[in-house]
C-alpha positions in Angstrom: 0.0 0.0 0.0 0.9 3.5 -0.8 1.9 5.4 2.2 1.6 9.0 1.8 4.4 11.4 2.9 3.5 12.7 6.6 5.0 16.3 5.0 0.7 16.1 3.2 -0.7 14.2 6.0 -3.9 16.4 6.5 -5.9 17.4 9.3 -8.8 19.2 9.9 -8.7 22.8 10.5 -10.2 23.9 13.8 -12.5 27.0 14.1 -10.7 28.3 17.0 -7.4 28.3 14.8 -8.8 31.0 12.3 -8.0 34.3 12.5 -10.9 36.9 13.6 -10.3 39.5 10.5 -10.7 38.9 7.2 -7.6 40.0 5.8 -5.6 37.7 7.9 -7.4 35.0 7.0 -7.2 35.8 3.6 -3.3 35.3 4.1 -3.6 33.0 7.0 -5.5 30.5 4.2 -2.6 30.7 2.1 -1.2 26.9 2.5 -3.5 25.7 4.1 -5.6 22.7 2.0 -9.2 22.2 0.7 -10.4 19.0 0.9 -13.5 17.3 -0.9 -14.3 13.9 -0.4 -16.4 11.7 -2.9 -17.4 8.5 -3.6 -14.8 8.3 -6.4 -12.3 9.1 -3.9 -10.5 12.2 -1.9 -9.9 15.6 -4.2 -7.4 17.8 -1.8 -5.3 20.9 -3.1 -2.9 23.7 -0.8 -4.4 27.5 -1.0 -2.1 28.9 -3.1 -4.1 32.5 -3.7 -7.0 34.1 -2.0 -8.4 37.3 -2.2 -10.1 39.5 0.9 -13.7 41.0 0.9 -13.9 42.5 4.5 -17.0 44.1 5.9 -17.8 47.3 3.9 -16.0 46.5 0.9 -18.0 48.3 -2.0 -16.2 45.1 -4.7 -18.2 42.9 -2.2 -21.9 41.5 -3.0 -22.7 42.6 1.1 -22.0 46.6 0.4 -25.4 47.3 -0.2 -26.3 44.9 2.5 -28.3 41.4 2.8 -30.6 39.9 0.4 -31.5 36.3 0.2 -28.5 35.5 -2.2 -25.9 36.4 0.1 -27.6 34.8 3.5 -24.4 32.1 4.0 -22.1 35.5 4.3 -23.3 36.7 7.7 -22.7 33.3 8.7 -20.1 32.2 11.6 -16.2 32.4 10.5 -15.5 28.8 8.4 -18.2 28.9 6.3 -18.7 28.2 2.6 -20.3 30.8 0.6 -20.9 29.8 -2.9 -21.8 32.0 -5.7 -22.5 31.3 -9.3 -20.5 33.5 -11.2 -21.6 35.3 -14.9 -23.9 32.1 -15.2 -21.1 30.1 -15.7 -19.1 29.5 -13.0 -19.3 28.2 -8.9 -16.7 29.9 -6.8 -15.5 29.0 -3.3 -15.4 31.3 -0.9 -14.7 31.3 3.3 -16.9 33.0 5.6 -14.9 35.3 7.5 -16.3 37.6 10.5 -18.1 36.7 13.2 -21.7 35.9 12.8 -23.8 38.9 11.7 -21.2 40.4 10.2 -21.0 40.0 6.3 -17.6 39.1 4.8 -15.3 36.5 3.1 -12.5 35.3 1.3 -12.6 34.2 -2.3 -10.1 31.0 -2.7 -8.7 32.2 -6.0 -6.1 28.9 -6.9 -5.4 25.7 -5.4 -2.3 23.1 -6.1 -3.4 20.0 -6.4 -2.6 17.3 -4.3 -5.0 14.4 -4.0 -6.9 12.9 -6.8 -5.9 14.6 -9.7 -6.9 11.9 -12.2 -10.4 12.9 -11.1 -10.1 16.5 -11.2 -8.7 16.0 -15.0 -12.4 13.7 -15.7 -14.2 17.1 -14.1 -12.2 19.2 -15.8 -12.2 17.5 -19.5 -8.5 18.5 -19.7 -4.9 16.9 -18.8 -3.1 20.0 -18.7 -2.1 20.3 -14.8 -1.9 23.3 -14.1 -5.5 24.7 -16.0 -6.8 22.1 -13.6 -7.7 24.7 -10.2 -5.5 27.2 -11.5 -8.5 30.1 -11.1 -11.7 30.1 -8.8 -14.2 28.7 -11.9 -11.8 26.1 -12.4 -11.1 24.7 -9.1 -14.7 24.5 -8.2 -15.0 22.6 -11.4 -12.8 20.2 -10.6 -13.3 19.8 -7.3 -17.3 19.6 -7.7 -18.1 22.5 -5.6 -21.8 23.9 -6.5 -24.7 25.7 -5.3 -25.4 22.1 -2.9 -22.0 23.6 -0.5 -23.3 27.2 0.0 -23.5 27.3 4.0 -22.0 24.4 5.3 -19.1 24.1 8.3 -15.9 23.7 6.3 -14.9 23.4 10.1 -16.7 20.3 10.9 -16.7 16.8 10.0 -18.7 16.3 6.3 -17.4 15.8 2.8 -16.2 19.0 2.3 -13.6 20.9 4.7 -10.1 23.0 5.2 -7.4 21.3 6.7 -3.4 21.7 7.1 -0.6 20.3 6.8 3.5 20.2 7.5 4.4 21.4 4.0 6.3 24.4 4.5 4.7 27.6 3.2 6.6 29.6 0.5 6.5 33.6 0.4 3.3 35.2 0.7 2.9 38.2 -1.6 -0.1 40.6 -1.5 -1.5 42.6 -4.7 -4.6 44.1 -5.7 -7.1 42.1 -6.5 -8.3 40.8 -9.9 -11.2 42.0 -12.0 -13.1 44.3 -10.0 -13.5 48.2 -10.3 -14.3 49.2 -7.5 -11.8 49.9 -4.4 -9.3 48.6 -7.0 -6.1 50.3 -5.3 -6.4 47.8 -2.0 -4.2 45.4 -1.6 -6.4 42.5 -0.4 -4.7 39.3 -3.1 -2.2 37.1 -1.4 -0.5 34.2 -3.0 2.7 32.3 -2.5 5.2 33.5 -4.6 6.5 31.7 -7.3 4.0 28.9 -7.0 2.6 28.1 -10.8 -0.5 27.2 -9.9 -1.7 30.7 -9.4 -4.1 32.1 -11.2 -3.6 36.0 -12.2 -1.3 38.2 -13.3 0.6 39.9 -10.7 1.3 43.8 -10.2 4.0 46.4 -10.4 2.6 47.2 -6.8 2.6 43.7 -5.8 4.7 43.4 -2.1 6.1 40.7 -0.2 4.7 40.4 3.1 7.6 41.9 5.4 9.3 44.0 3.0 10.2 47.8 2.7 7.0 49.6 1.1 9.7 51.3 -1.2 9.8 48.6 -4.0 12.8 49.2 -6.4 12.8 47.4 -9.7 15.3 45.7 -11.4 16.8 47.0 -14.6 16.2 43.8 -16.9 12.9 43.0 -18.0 12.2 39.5 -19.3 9.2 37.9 -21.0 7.1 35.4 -19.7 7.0 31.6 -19.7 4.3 29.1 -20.8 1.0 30.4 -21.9 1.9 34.2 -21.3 1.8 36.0 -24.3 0.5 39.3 -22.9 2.7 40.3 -19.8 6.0 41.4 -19.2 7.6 39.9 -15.9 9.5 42.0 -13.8 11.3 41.2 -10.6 10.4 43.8 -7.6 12.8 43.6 -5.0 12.5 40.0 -5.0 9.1 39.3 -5.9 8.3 38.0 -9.0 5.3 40.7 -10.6 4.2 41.1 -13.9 2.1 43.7 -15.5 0.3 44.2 -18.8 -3.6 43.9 -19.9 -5.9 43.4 -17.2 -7.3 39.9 -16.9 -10.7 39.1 -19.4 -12.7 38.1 -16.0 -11.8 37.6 -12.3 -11.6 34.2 -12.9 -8.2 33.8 -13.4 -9.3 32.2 -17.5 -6.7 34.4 -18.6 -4.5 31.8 -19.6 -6.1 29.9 -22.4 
């Protein structure tokens, strides 16, 4: 039998464990794993990028307060809220404030870990990383729909957040993707340098712990991959790009 490396050995995440304000657990998420289990067998995949949508956010669908579609938002702290986005696609978020309190985190990119042969049936694609690279993707392959909106990613049940022992790379923080309005916050984390997420980065993009004063380097390189658009720079050690803004905040940029 296969014995999995105790480095992904994954528990379940504990309610008490989560930060009480939405931004830091927008970039306490980051690492940590999303776990669905199915009758076909286990989906799991580390938080690589999340984006914040605190209380009073006007890019939030709570600014103009509660309505029926939004109930599972004022909702305690570990939550799922699941919206359907442009008629076409589920997205995953967290629950974030305490109950009463509308706000959450949108789980932008996941790298898979567990049952990836599934997520590439779900997905109609082999390509690894268009497989949850983006939130319309990653609730496509990991089967995440309307059925999840409200329920206890904190408590036992088929779907939940868990963590592991794999070390956490640099988290970087941006603006966020495809929204217009309070477009200057930086409320996007993601590890840096991990290729599973899902937008482009920023000229204003920062590593968490680093001067404010970003000074860019004097070579400018292009892009790997499926990039054909952006310009990567480095910024004091981060790696940012910039160019065109994303077609839709689903990181689908990437064809």
């Amino acid at each position: 039998m296969h014995k999995r490396n105790p480095a992904f050995s994954i528990r379940r995440l504990r309610r008490s464990e989560l930060p009480v304000a939405t931004v830091a657990l927008a970039r306490f998420l980051i690492g940590k794993v999303i776990v669905h289990d199915l009758p076909g067998g286990r989906l799991s995949g580390r938080i690589v990028e999340t984006e914040a949508y605190p209380p009073g956010d006007p890019a939030g669908h709570h600014f103009r307060g509660p309505t029926p579609r939004i109930r599972s938002m004022y909702l305690a702290p570990g939550r799922a809220y699941i919206f359907f986005n442009y008629g076409a696609h589920f997205m995953l978020n967290v629950v974030s404030e305490p109950a009463g309190t509308a706000a959450a985190i949108l789980i932008r990119a996941l790298e898979p870990l567990d049952g990836i042969e599934l997520m590439e049936r779900h997905r109609k694609t082999t390509r690894l990383l268009d497989l949850t690279r983006g939130p319309g993707r990653l609730a496509a392959a990991f089967q995440i729909d309307r059925r999840h909106d409200g329920l206890d990613l904190c408590a036992p049940g088929e779907l939940w957040l868990g963590v592991t022992k794999h070390p956490v790379g640099t988290i970087v923080k941006s603006i966020r993707i495809g929204i217009t309005r309070a477009a200057d916050q930086l409320l996007r984390f993601y590890e840096r340098g991990n290729p599973f997420v899902s937008g482009p980065l920023h000229a204003t993009d920062q590593c968490q712990g680093s001067p404010s004063s970003l000074s860019l380097l004097l070579s400018t390189v292009s892009c790997v991959g499926n990039v054909d658009k952006y310009q990567c720079l480095e910024i004091r050690g981060c790696a940012c790009q910039i160019g065109t803004t994303p077609r839709s905040p689903l990181g689908e940029a990437y064809p």
